[in-house]
C-alpha positions as CSV (number, residue, x, y, z in Angstrom):
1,X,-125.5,-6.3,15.8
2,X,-122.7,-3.8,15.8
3,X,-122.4,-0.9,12.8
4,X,-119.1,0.3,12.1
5,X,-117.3,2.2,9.0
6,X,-114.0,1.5,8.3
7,X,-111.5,4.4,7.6
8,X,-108.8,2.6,5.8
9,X,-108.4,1.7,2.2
10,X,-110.6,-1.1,0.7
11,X,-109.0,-4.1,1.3
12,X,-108.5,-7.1,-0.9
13,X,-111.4,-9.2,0.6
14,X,-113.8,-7.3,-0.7
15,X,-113.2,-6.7,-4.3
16,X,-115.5,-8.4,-6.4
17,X,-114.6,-11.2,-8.8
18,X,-113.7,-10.2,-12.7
19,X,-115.8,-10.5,-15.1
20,X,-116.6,-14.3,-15.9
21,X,-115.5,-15.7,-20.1
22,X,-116.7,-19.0,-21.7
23,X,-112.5,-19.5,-22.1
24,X,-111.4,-18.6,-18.4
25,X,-114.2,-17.7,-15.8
26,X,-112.1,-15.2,-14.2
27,X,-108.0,-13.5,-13.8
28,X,-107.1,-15.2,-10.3
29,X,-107.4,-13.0,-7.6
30,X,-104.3,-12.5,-5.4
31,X,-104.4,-11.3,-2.3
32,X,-102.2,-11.3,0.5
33,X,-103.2,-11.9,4.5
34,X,-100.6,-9.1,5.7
35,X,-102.9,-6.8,3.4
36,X,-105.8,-7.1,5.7
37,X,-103.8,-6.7,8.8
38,X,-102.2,-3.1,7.8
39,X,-105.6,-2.3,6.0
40,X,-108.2,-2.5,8.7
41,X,-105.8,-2.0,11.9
42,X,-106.9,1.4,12.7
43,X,-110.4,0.4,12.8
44,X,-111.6,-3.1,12.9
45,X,-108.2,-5.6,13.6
46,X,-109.7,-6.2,16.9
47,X,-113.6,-6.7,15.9
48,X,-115.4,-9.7,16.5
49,X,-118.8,-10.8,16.1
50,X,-121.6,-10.2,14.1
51,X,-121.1,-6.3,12.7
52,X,-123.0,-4.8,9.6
53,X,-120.0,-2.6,7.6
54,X,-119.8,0.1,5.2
55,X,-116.8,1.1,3.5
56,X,-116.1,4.4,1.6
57,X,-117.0,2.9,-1.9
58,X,-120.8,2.3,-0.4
59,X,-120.0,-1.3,-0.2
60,X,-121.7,-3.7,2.9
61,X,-120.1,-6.3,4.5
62,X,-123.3,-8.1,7.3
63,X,-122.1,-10.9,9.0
64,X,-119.4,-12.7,11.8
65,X,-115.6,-10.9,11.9
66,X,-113.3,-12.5,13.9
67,X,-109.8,-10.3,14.6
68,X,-110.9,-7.8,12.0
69,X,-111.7,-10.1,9.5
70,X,-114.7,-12.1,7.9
71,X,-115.2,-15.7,9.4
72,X,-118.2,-17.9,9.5
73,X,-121.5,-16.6,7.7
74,X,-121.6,-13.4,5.8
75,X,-122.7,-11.4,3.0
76,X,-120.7,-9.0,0.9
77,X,-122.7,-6.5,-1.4
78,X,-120.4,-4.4,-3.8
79,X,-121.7,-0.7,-4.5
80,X,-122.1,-2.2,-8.8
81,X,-124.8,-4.8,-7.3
82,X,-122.9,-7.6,-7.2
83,X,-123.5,-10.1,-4.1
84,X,-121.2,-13.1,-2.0
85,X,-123.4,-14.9,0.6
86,X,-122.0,-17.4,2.0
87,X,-118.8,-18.9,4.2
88,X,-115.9,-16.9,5.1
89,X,-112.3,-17.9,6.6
90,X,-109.8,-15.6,7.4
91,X,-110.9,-12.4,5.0
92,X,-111.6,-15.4,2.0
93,X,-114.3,-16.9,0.3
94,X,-113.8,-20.0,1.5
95,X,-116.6,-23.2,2.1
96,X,-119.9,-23.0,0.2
97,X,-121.3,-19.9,-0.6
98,X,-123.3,-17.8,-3.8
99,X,-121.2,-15.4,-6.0
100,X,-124.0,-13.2,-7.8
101,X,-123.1,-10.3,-10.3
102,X,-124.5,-6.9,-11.0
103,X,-125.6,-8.1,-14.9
104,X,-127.2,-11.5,-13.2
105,X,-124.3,-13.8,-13.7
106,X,-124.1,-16.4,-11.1
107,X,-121.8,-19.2,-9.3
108,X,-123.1,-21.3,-6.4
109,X,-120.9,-23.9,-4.7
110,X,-117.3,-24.4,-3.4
111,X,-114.6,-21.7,-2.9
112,X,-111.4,-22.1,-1.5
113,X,-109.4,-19.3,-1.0
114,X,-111.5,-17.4,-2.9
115,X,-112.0,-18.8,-6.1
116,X,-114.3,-21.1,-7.5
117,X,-112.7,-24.4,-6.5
118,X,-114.3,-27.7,-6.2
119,X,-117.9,-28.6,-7.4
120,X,-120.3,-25.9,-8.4
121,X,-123.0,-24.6,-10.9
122,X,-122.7,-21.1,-13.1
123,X,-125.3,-19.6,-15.0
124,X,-125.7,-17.0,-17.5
125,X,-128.5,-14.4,-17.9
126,X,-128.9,-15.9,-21.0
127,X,-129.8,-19.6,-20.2
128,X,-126.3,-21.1,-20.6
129,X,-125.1,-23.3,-17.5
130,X,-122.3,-25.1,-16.3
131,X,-122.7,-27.7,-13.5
132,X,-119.7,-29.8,-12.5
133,X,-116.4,-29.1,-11.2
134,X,-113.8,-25.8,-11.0
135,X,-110.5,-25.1,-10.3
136,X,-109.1,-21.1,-9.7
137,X,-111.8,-20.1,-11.1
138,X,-112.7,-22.2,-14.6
139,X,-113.9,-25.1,-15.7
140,X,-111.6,-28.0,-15.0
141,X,-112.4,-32.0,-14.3
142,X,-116.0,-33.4,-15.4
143,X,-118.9,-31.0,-16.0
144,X,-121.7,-30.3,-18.2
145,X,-122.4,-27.2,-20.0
146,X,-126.1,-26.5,-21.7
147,X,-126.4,-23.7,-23.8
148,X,-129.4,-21.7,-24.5
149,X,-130.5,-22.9,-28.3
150,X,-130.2,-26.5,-26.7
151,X,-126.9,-27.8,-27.3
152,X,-125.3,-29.6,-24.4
153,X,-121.6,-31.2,-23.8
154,X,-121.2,-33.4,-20.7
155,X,-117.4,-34.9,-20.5
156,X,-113.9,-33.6,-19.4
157,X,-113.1,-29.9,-19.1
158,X,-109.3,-28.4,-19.0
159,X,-108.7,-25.0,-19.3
160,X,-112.3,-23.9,-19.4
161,X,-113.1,-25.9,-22.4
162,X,-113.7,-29.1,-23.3
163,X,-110.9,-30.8,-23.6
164,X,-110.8,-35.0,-23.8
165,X,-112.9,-37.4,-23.7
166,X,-117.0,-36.1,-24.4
167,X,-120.4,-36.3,-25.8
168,X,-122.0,-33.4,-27.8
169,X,-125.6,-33.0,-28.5
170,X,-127.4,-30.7,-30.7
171,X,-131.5,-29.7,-30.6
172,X,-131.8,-31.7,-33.9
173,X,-130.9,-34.5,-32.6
174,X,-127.2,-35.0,-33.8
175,X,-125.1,-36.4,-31.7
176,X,-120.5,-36.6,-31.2
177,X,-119.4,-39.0,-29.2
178,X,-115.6,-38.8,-28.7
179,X,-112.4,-36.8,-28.5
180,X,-112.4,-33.0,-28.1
181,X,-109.3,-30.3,-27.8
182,X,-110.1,-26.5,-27.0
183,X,-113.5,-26.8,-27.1
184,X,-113.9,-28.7,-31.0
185,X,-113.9,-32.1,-31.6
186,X,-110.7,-33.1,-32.6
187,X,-109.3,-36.7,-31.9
188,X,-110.8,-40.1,-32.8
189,X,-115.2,-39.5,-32.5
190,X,-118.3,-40.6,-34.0
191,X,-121.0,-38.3,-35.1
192,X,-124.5,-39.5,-35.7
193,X,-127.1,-37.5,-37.5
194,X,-130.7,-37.2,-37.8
195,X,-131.2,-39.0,-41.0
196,X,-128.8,-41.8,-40.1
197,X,-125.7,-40.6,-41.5
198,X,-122.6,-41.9,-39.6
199,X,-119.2,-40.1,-39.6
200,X,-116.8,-42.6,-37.5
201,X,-112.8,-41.8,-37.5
202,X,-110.5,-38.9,-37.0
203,X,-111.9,-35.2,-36.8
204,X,-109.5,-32.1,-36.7
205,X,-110.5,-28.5,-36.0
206,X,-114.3,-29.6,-36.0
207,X,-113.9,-31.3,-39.4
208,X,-114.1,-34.9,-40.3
209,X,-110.8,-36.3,-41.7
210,X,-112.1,-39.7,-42.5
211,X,-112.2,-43.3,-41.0
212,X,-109.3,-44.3,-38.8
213,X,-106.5,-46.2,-40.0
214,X,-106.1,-49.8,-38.9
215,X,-103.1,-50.4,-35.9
216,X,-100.5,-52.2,-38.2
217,X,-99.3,-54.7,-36.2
């Protein structure tokens, strides 16, 4: 294995994601290729192979470069802490890989251009956990999210919220099936309590309205 430190500016491949919300997981990342051309050209545009890199900053790239770049299996460690290991194409985080922050935060599964897109799992230090499916970075499709005093949601995410059609459970045994919009139940839903008590109709903000009309007809 080869060591070399680069001279040029840090590039855009190896910034390490924002800081992850509940609302949006992260700002998308922009990069552009001809940034890692002019970047690294006086030092590593013609590396290839499996090199162990420092950069000024004191972060570590380990792993394959191919024309200066990262392709194939590596592992990026920022100088906060923060960690990628995982699959690389063209200077992105792209195939399957494991996205760990400094403060324990972590995402494990499909990147694509370097965001969180396709299936994966992100976890908080705090218990909270999102399994299902991303897109640029946030919650988007069908997923479930757990969160530490017990409550889970399994349904349709938009946005990084639940947004359509989903059930809701809490520790004492409540339970919303139904109609959600930014993350509150909103829509046509049933909610069944502990004791037996059933609210059935519309809900707005969170809030029970009342039963549904009837379709005149």
């Amino acid at each position: 294995m080869r060591r070399i430190r680069s001279r040029g500016t840090i590039s855009a491949w190896n910034q390490p994601e924002p800081k992850p919300t509940m609302k949006r997981l992260a700002i998308v990342l922009t990069t552009a290729y001809i940034a890692f051309l002019v970047l690294f050209l006086s030092k590593c545009s013609r590396e290839n192979g499996n090199v162990s890199m420092r950069l000024r900053d004191g972060s570590r790239y380990t792993g394959n470069l191919k024309d200066g770049l990262p392709n194939g299996e590596g592992n990026w460690v920022w100088s906060n802490g923060s960690q990628y290991v995982g699959d690389w194409l063209n200077g992105k985080r792209n195939g399957h890989g494991t996205y760990t922050y400094a403060d324990g935060h972590k995402y494990s599964g499909e990147f694509i251009d370097g965001k969180f897109n396709g299936k994966g799992t992100y976890t908080s230090p705090d218990g909270t956990k999102y399994e299902g499916e991303f897109r640029d970075n946030v919650f988007n499709g069908q997923g479930t999210l757990t969160f530490s005093d017990g409550r889970r949601y399994f349904g349709q995410f938009k946005n990084g919220e639940p947004n359509g059609q989903g059930t809701k459970t809490w520790p004492d045994g409540s339970i919303y099936v139904g109609q959600f919009r930014d993350g509150t139940m909103d829509g046509t839903g049933k909610m069944t309590y502990p004791d037996g008590k059933v609210e059935d109709g519309l809900w707005k903000g969170g809030a029970f309205q009342g039963p549904a009309l009837p379709l005149s007809g």
